[in-house]
C-alpha positions in Angstrom: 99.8 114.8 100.3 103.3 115.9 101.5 106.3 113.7 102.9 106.5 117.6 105.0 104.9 117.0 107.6 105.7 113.5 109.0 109.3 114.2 108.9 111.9 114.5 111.5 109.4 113.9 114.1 108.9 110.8 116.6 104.7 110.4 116.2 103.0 108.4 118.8 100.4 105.6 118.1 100.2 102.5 116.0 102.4 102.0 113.1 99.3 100.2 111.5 97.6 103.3 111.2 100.4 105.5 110.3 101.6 103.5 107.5 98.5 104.0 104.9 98.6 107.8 106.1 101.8 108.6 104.6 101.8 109.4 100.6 103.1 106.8 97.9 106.3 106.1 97.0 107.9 108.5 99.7 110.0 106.2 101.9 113.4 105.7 100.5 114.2 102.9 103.6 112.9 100.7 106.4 115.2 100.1 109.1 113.4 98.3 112.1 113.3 95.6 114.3 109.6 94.2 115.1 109.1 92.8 118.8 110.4 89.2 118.8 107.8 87.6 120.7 109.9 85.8 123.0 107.6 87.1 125.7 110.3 89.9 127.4 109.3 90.5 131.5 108.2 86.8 131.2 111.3 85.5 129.8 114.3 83.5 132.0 117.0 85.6 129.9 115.2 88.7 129.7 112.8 90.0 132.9 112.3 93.3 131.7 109.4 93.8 129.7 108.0 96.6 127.3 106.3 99.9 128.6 103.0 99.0 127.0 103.5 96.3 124.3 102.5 92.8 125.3 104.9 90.2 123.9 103.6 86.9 123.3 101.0 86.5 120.9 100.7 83.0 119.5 102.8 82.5 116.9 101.3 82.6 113.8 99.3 85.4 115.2 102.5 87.3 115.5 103.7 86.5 111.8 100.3 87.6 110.4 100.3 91.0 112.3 103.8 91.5 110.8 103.1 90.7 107.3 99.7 93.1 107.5 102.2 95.5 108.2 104.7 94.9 106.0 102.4 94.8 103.1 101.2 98.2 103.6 104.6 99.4 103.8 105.2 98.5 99.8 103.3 100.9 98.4 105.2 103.5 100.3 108.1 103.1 99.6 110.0 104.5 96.3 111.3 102.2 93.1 114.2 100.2 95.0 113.7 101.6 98.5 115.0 99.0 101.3 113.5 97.2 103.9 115.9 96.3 106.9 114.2 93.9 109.2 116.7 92.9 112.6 115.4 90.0 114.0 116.1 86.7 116.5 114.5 83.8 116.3 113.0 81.7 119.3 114.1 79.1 121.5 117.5 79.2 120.4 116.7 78.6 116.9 114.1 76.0 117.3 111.5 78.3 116.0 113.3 80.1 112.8 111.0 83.2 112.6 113.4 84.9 110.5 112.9 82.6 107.6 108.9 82.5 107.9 109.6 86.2 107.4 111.8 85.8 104.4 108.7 83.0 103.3 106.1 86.0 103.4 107.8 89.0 102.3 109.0 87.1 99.4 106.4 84.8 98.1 103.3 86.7 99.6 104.3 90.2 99.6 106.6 89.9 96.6 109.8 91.7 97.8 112.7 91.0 96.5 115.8 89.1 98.6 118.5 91.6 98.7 120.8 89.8 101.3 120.8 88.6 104.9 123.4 89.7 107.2 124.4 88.3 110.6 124.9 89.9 113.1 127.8 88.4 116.0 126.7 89.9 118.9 129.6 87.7 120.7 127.1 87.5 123.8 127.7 84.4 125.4 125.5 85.1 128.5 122.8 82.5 127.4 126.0 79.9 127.6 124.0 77.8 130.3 121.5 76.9 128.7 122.9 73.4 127.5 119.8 71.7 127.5 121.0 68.3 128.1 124.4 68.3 129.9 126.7 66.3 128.1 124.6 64.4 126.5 123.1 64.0 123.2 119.7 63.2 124.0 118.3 67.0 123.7 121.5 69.4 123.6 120.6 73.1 122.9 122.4 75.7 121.0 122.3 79.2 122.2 122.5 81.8 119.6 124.7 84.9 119.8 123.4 86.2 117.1 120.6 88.0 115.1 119.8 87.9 111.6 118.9 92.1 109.4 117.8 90.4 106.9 117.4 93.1 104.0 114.5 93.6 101.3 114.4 95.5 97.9 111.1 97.2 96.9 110.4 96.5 92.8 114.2 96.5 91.6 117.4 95.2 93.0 119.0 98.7 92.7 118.0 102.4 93.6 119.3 104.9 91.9 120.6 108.3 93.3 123.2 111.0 92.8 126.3 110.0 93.1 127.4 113.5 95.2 125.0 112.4 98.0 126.9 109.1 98.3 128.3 109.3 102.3 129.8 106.2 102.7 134.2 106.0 103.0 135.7 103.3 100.6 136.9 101.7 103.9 133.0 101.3 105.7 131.9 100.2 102.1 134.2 97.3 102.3 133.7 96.2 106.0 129.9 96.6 105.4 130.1 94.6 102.7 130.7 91.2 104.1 127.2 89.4 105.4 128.7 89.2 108.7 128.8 92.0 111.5 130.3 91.5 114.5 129.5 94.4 117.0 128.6 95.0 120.6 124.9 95.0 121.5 123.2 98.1 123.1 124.1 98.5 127.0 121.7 101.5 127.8 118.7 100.2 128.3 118.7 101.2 132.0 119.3 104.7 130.9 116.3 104.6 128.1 114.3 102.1 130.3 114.0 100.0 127.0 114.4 96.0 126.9 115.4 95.6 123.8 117.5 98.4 122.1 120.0 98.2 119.2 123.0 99.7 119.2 123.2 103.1 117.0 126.0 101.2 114.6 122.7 98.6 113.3 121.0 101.1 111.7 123.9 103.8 111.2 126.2 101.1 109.0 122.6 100.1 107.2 121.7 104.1 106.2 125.2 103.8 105.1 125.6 101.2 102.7 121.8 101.6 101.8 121.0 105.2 101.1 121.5 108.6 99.6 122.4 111.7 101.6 118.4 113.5 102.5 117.2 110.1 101.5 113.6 109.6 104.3 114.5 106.8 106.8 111.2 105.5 108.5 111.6 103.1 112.2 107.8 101.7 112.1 108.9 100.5 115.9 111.0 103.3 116.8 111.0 102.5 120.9 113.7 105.0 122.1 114.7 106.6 118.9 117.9 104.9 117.8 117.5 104.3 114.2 116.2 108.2 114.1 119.8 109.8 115.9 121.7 107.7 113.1 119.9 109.4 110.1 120.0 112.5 112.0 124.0 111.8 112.3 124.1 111.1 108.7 121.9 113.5 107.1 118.9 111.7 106.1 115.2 113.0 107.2 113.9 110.1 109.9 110.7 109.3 110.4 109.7 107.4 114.2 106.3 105.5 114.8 106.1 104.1 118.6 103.0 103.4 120.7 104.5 104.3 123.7 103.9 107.5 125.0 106.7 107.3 127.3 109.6 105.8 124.9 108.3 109.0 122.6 109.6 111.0 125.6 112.4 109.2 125.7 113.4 109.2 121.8 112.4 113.0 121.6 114.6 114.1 124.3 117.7 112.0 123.1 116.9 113.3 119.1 116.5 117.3 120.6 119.9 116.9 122.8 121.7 115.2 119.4 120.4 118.7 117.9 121.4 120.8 120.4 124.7 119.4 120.5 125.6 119.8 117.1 124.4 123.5 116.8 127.2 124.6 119.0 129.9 122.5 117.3 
């Protein structure tokens, strides 16, 4: 069975069916971020919600269905490939889901801890929620921040030729320290997508992470973003998304990228 076929192409349906489609030991890296179930539409800071997704599962619900997923990702992916998980946890912290997911991909799934990056969004428009105003009794401590917290597959490193290395000395360096300070993603009333990353996420990840025609693979691709950045940088992409509409979406932003670039 050939990597061919799935390539370069947004495909439409659920990543949990995908996955144990594709062949073994094809994916070279993972760069996604999971629904945080924080309940978007439904949410005080966030009213818009998903096209189709629900987002509130109970919790333990939610971390089950995402480490059934991320289990059958590991025999995908190659000797050293990269798994790129950006997540937030809930209630301002109170509920770390990013370290249950370091709990099962580590001691369940048995990945390896490559590194956890933060990422400073420098949002600060969650400032009100103080929780008790002036007051120690129950203060609350809004995050501006999410956590790509990043996996190795087998072995720490994955080898490659050095000729299909794309990253400068200068990014190398920058990308290098655990904390990334960057503006979130402001189109989401262009995409109609609630919770979008901006293309730097997963463009400064393919970077530091990956070969030139390495296979990048979004298993919840929404409107395409981690697709246009291994597009940009050479790298064959791979999109799952159960929404027929945000494959629209992500296929008519990938096709105008290629357009573009053929009369440059």
């Amino acid at each position: 069975m050939s990597i061919d076929k799935w390539v370069n192409k947004i495909h439409c349906g659920y990543c949990e069916e995908f996955i144990p489609k594709l062949p073994d030991k094809s994916i070279d890296i993972v760069i996604t971020s999971p629904p945080y179930n924080v309940d978007l539409g439904n949410n005080k800071h966030n009213k818009n919600s998903y096209d189709l997704y629900r987002d509130n599962k109970p919790y333990w619900e939610y971390i089950s269905w995402l480490k059934n997923i991320f289990g059958l990702l590991k025999i995908k992916l190659v000797h050293g490939g990269r798994v790129c998980i950006n997540i937030g946890d809930k209630e301002n912290g109170k509920i770390p889901t990013h370290s249950d997911i370091i709990q099962f991909m580590t001691n369940e799934l048995g990945y390896l801890m490559k590194a956890t990056i933060i990422w400073n969004k420098s949002q600060i428009g969650n400032r009100t929620s103080w929780g008790s105003w002036k007051s120690p009794s129950n203060p609350s401590f809004p995050t501006p921040f999410e956590y790509i917290l990043i996996f190795a597959n087998e072995y720490q490193k994955k080898d490659g030729d050095k000729k299909l290395i794309t990253i400068s000395r200068e990014e190398f360096i920058e990308n290098s320290l655990a904390i990334w300070t960057f503006s979130p993603e402001h189109k989401m009333a262009k995409y109609d997508h609630p919770a979008m990353f901006p293309v730097e996420l997963p463009y400064r990840l393919i970077q530091q992470l990956s070969y030139e025609n390495n296979t990048v693979l979004d298993i919840f691709s929404g409107v395409g973003t981690t697709c246009l950045a291994a597009a940009k940088l050479y790298r064959k992409w791979i999109g799952f998304e159960m929404s027929e509409k945000y494959v629209k979406e992500s296929t008519d932003r990938l096709n105008q990228y290629t357009n573009q670039t053929k009369l440059w």
